[in-house]
C-alpha positions as CSV (number, residue, x, y, z in Angstrom):
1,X,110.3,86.5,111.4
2,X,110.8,89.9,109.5
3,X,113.8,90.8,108.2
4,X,115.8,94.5,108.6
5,X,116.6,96.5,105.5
6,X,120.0,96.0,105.3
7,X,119.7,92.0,105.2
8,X,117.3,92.5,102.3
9,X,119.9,94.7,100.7
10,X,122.5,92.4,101.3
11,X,120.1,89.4,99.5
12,X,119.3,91.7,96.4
13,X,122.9,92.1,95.9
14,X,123.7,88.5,96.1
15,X,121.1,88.1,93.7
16,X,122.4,90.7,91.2
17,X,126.0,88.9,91.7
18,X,124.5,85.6,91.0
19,X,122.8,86.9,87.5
20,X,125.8,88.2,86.4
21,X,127.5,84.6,87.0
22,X,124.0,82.6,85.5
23,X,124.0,84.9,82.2
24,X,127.1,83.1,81.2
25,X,126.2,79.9,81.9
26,X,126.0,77.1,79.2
27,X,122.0,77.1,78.8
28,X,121.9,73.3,80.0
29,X,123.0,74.1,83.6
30,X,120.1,75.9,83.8
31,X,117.9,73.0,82.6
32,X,119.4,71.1,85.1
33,X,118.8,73.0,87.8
34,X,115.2,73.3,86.8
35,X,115.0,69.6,87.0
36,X,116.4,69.2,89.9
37,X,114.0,71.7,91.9
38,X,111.0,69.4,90.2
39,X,113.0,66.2,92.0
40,X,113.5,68.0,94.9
41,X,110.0,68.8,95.1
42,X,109.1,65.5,94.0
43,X,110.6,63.8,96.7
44,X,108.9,65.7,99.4
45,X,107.2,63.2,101.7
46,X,103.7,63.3,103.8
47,X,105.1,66.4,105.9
48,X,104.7,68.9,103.0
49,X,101.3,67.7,102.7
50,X,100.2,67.9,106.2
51,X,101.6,71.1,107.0
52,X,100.0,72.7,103.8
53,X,96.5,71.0,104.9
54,X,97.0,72.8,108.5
55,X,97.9,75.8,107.3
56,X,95.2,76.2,104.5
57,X,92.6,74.5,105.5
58,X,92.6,73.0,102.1
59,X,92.1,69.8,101.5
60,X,94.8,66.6,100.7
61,X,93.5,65.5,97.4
62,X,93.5,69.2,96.3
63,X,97.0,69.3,97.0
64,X,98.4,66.6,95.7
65,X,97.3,67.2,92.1
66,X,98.8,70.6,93.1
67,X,102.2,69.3,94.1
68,X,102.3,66.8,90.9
69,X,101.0,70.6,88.5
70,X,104.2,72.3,90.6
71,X,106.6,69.7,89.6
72,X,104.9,69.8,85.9
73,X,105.4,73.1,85.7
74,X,109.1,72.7,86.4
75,X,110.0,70.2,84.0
76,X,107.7,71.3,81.2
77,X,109.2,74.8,81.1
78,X,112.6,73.1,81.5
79,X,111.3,71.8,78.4
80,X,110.5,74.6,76.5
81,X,114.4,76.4,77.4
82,X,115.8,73.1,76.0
83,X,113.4,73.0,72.4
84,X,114.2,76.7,72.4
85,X,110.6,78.0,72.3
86,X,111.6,81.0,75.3
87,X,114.6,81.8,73.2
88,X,112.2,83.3,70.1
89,X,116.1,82.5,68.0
90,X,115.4,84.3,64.4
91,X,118.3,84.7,61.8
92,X,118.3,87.1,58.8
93,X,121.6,86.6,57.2
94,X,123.6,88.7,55.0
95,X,123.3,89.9,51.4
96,X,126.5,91.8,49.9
97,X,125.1,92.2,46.3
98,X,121.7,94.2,48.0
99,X,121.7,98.1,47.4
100,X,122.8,99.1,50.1
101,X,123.8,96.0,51.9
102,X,122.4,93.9,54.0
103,X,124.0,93.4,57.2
104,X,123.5,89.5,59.2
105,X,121.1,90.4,62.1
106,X,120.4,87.8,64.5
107,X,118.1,87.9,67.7
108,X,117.6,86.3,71.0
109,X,116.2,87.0,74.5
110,X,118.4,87.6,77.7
111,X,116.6,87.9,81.1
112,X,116.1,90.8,82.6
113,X,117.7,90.4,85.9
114,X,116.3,89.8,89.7
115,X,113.0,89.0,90.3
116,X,111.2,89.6,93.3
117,X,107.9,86.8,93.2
118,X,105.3,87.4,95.6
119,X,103.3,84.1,97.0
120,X,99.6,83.8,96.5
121,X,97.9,82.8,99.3
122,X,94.9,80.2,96.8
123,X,97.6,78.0,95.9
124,X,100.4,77.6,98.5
125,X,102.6,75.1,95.9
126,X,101.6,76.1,92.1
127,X,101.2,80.0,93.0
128,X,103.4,80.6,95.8
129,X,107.3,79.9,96.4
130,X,107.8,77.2,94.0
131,X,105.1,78.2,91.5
132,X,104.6,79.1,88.4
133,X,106.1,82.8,88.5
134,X,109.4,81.7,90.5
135,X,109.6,78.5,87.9
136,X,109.3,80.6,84.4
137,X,111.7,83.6,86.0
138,X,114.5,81.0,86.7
139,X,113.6,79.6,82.7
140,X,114.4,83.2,81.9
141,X,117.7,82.8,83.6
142,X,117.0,85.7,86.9
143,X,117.6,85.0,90.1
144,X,114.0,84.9,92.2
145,X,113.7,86.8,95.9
146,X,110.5,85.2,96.7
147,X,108.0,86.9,99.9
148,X,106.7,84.1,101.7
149,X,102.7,84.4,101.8
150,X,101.9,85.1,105.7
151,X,99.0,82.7,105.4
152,X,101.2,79.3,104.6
153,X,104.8,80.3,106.4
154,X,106.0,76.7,106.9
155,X,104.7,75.1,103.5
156,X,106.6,78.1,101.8
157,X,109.5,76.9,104.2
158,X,109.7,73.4,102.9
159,X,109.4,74.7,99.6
160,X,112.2,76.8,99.8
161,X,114.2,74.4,101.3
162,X,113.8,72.3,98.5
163,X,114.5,74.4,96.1
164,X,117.8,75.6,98.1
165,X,118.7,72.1,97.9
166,X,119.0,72.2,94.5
167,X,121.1,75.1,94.1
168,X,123.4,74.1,96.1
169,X,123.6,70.0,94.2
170,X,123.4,71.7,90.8
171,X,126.4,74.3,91.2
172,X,124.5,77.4,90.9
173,X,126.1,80.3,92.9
174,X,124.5,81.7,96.1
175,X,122.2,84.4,95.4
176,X,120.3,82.4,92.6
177,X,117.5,81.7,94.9
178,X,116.4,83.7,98.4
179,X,113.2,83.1,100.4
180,X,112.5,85.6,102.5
181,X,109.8,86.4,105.6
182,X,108.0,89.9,106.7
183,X,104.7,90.7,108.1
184,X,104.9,94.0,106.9
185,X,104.0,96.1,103.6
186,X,107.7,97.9,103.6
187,X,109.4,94.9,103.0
188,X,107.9,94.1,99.8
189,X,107.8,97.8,99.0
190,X,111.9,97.5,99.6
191,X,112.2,95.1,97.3
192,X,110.0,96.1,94.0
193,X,111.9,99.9,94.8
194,X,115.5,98.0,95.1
195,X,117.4,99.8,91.6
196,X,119.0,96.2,91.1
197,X,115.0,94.4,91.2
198,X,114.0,94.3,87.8
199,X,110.4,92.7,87.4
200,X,107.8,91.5,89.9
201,X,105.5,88.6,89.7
202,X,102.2,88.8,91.5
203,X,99.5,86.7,92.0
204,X,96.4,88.1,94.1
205,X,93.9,91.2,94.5
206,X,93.3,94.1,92.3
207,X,94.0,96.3,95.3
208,X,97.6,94.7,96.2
209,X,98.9,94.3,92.3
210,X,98.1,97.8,91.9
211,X,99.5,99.1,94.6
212,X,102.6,97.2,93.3
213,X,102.5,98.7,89.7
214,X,102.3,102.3,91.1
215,X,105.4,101.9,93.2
216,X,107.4,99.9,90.1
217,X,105.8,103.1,88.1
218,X,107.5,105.6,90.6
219,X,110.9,104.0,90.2
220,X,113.5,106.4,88.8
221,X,113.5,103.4,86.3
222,X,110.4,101.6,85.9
223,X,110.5,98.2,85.6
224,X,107.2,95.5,84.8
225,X,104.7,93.9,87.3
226,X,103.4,91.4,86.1
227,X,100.1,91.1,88.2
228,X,97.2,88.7,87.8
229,X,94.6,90.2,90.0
230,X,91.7,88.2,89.4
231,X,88.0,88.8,88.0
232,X,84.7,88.2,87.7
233,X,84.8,85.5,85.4
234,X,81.7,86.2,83.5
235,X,79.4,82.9,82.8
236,X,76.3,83.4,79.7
237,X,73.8,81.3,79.5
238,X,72.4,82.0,76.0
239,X,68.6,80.5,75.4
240,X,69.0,78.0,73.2
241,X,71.4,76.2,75.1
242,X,69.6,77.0,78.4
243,X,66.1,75.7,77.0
244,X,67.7,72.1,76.8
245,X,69.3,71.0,80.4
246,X,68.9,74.2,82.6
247,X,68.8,72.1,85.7
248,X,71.8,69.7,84.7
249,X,73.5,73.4,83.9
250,X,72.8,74.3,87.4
251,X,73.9,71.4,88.8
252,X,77.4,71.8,87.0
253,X,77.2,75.9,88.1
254,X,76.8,75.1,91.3
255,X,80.1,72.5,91.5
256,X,82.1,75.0,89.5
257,X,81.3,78.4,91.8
258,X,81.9,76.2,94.8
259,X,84.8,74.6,94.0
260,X,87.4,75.2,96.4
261,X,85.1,77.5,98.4
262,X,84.7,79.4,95.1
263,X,89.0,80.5,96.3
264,X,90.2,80.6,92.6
265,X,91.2,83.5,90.4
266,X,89.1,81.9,87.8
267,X,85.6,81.4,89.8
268,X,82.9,82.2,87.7
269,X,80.8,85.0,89.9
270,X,79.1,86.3,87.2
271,X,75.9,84.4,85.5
272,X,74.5,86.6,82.6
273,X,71.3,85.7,80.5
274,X,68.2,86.5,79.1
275,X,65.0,87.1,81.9
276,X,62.2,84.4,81.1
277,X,61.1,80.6,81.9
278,X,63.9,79.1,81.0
279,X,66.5,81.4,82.6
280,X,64.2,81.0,85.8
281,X,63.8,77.1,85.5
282,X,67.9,77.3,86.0
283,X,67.3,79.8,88.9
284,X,65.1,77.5,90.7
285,X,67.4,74.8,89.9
286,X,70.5,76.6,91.1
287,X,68.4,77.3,94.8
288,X,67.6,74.1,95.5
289,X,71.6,73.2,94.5
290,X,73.2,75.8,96.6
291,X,70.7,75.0,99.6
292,X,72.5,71.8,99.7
293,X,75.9,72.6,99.6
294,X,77.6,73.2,103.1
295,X,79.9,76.3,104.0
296,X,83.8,75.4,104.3
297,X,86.5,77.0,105.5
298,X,88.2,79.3,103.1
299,X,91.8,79.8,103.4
300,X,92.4,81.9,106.7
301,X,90.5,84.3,108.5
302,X,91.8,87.0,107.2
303,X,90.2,85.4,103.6
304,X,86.8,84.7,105.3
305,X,86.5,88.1,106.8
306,X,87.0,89.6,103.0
307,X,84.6,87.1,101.8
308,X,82.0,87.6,104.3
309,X,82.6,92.1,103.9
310,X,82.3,91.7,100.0
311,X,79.4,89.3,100.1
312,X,77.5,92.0,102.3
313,X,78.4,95.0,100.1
314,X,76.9,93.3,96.9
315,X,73.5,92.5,98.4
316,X,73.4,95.6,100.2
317,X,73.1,97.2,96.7
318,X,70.1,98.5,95.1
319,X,67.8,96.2,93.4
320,X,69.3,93.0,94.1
321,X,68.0,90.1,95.7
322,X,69.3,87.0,97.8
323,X,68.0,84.0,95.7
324,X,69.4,80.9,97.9
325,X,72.1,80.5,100.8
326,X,73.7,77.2,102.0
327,X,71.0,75.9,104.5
328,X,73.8,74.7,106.7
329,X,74.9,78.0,108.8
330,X,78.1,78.9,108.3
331,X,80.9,79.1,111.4
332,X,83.4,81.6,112.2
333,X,86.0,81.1,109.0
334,X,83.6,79.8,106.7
335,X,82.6,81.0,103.1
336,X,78.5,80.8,103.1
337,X,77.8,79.4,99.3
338,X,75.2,82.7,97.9
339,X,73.9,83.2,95.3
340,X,72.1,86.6,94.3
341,X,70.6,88.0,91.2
342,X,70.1,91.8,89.7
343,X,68.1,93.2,86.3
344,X,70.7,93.8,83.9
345,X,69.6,97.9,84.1
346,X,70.7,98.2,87.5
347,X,74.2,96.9,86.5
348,X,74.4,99.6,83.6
349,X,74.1,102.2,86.3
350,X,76.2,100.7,89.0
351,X,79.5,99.8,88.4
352,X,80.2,98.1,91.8
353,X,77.6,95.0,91.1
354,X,80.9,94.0,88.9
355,X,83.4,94.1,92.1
356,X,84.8,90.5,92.9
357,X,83.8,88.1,95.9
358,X,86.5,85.9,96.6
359,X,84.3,82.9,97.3
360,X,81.5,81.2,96.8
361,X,79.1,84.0,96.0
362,X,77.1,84.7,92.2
363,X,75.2,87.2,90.8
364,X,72.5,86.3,88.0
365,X,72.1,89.4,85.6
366,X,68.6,89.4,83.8
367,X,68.7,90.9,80.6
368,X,65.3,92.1,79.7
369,X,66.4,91.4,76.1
370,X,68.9,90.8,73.3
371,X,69.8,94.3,73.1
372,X,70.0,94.7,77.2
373,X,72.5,91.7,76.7
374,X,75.2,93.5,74.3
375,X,74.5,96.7,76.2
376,X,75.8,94.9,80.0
377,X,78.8,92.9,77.9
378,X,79.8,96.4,76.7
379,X,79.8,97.3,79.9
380,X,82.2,94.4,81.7
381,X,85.7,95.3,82.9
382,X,89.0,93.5,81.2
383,X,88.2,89.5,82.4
384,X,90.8,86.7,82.9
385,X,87.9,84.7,81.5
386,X,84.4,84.3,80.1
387,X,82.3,81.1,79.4
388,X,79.6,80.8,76.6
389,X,76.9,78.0,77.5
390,X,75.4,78.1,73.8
391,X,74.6,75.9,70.9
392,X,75.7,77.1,67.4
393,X,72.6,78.9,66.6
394,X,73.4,81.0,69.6
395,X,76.8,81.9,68.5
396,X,75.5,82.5,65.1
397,X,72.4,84.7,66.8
398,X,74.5,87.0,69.1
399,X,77.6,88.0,66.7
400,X,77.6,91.1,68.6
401,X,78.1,89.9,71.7
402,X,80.7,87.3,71.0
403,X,82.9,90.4,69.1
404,X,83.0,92.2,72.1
405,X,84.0,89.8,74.4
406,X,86.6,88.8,72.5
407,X,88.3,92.0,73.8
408,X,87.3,91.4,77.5
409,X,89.1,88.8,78.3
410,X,92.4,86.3,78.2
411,X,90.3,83.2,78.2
412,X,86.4,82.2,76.1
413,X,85.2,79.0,76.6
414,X,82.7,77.4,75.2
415,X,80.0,74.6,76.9
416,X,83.1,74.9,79.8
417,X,83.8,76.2,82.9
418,X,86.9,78.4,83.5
419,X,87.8,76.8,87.1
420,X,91.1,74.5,86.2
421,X,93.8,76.1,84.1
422,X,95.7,73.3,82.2
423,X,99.4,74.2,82.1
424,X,100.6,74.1,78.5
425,X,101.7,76.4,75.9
426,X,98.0,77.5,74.3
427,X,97.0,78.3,77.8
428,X,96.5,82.7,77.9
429,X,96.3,83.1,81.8
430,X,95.9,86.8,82.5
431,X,93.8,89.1,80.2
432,X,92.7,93.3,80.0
433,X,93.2,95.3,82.8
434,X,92.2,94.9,85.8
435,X,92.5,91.7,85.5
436,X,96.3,91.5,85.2
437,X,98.6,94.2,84.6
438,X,99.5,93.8,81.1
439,X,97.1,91.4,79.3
440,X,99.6,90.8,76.4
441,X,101.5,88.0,79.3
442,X,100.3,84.8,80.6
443,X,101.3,83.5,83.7
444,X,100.3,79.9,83.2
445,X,102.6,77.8,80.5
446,X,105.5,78.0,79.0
447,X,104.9,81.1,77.3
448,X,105.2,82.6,81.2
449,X,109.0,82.8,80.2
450,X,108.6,85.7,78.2
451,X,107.7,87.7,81.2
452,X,111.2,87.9,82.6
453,X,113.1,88.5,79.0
454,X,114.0,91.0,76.6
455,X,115.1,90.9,73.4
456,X,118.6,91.4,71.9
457,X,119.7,91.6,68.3
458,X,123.9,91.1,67.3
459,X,124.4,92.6,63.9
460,X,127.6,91.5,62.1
461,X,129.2,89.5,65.0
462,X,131.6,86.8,64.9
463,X,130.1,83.6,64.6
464,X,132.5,82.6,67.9
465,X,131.2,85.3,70.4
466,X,127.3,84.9,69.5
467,X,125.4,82.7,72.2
468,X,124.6,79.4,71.4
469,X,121.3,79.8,69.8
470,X,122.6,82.1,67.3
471,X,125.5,80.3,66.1
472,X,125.2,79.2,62.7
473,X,126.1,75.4,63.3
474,X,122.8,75.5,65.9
475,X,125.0,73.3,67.7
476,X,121.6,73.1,71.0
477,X,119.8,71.5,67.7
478,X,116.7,73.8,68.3
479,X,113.9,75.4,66.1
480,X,115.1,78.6,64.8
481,X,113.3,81.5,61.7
482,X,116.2,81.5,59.2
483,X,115.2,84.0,56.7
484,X,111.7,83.7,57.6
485,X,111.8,79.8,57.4
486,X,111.6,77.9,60.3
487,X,114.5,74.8,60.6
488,X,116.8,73.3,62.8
489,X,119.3,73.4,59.6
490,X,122.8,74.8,60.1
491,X,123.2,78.4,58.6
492,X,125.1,78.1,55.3
């Protein structure tokens, strides 16, 4: 059911009224809250299950580790507000006898204000309504104005609900929450131009975060969109490493690119390595792997279609070549497991051979040698992540290499593969453009907070009219930098 411009004005307002009431809160009503949408959520029966399974096609063991990471998330950024990480509190007192004096400077971070959160369509609990943007923008203390994703309307429902539920039992004022449902571009256009919306959260493709940034860009005041838009996820194989196990290698390649129909922002599409026996003892492995893995459905049509379009423009391009398909044909909705491979020249010359496939599709780069190798790293976009499969003589043998993709990406794993994101505080979820908007933000952990905040510095204030955090008694007991020390001590 869309929704007219002038109830989406009316729900941005509410949400600005609400801020204005939340900013003043005591910092533990705000925990509380967030605790309660993680019971809320908790509680959710079968129903939620079922009905994300229909709408999704994914299947129920997926998501009920993703309803137990949703609720995670929740608590463990609940967490964080009450340690204090998010609130970055740093003290430099005062020193009369300095020439000239020193004045007492304190600092904090206040949220920004509403937040529109867009849902992802990959993961319709961790990603979507009740995921991991809406989650850290309510740490920050801003009112969320969520866009149901059109692919999972009644999962994002129940979620909603339950997060409604827990405005309402934890006092916070209308507003503070808003779920809302369009079919069309100009809603969610309305809402990033709104002058009271001040930050996005988006999770999905290059073309639609973009498309977000320039209109937040246009704004008479800009305001951030924090977009992770995916990537190619480079994978290298380096020859040491490939000489010992290429076919166990292939076997784990092929369970990784395929995992999920290959649906996550993390698949690794892109297998780099050096042309010779060993690379093509992996190759030949890696056929006879993805020959045996049947098609599934992807998420919706819509999904499939892209898939199926994307797919088709990579192998139509020059000099490359369809290694292996699934030998099981695929059916109308279904991601076709491909994989395809290209000399590492071609993909010097042709920057489209580094274009996603949102699936189950990889491309093998042969390097003709070493120096072909640095040459096509230079030559990768910004990454959300890229895997090494090497031994320490590798690392040691391609220095080069490892320097520059060190500012490619968010993410570099070693003997790993990037599909799973574990949800803690050392986790770096976005990385250089294009991969998200502004690679210096994560949007996985607690550190997701920061997103949503600003700082703020009180010079010379009265101990009374200082929030919480900066009062010299430290009376929430968190970790503070007092005079570039950190304690949980009382000032003075």
């Amino acid at each position: 059911m869309d929704i007219s411009k002038e109830e989406l004005d009316g729900i941005v307002q509410k949400a600005q009224k609400a801020f204005l009431i939340i900013k003043n809160f005591p910092l533990q009503k705000r925990i509380a809250f967030m605790r309660a949408v993680a019971d809320e959520i908790e509680a959710l029966g079968a129903e939620l299950i079922q009905t994300a399974m229909a709408e999704s096609h994914l299947p129920e063991g997926r998501l009920v580790g993703e309803k137990g990471r949703t609720i995670f998330q929740w608590r463990s950024y609940a967490d964080a507000v009450e340690r204090g990480d998010s609130l970055d509190a740093s003290i430099d007192t005062a020193n009369a006898e300095r020439t000239p004096p020193k004045p007492d400077i304190r600092k904090t971070v206040v949220p920004l204000g509403p937040v529109t959160v867009f849902g992802a369509s990959n993961f319709p609990f961790a990603f979507s309504t009740a995921g991991g943007d809406t989650a850290s923008a309510i740490a920050a203390g801003c009112p969320v104005i969520v866009k149901a994703h059109e692919g999972h309307p009644k999962t994002s429902g129940i979620m909603a609900d339950a997060i409604s539920r827990a405005v309402e039992k934890s006092g916070m004022p209308e507003g503070t929450f808003a779920h809302v449902y369009s079919s069309t571009f100009e809603t969610g256009q309305q809402l990033v131009s709104h002058p009271l919306m001040k930050a996005v959260g988006f999770t999905g493709s290059y073309r639609g975060g973009k498309a977000l940034m320039d209109l937040a860009n246009q704004r008479q005041e800009p305001i951030p969109v924090f977009a992770e838009m995916g990537s190619v996820n480079p994978l290298y194989l380096l020859p040491n490493k490939i000489k010992s196990a290429p076919q166990e290698l292939a076997k784990q390649y092929a369970g990784s690119l395929t995992l999920g129909v290959g649906q996550f922002c993390t698949n690794p599409g892109l297998v780099i390595g050096v042309a010779g026996k060993d690379l093509d003892q992996f190759i030949e492995a890696l056929k006879q792997e993805i020959a045996g893995i049947a098609p599934s459905s992807m998420l919706n049509e819509k999904i499939a279609n892209g898939y199926a379009e994307s797919r088709e423009k990579i192998i139509g391009q020059s000099g490359v070549e369809v290694l292996a398909v699934s030998a099981t044909e695929a059916a109308k909705g279904q991601g076709l497991p491909t994989v395809a491979t290209v000399a590492g020249v071609e993909l010097l010359v042709n920057p489209a051979l580094l274009h996603e496939v949102f699936g189950p599709f990889a491309l093998i780069v042969q390097c003709k040698d070493a120096s072909e190798l640095v040459a096509v790293t230079e030559k990768l976009e910004g990454q959300l992540t890229v895997s090494l499969f090497a031994t320490n003589e590798d690392l040691s043998e391609n220095t080069e290499v490892l320097s520059i993709l060190q500012t490619k990406c968010g993410r570099i794993l070693f003997n790993n593969f990037p599909t799973g994101v574990e949800v803690c505080k050392s986790m770096h979820h976005g990385g250089p453009f294009p991969s998200s908007s502004n690679g210096a933000y994560t949007s996985v952990g607690a550190d997701s907070i920061k997103r949503f905040v600003r700082p703020l510095s009180f010079q010379n204030w009265p101990d009374e009219f200082l929030p919480d955090e900066l009062k010299s008694s430290n009376p929430l007991n968190i970790w503070r930098t007092v005079n570039n020390e950190r304690t949980k001590e009382a000032v003075g």
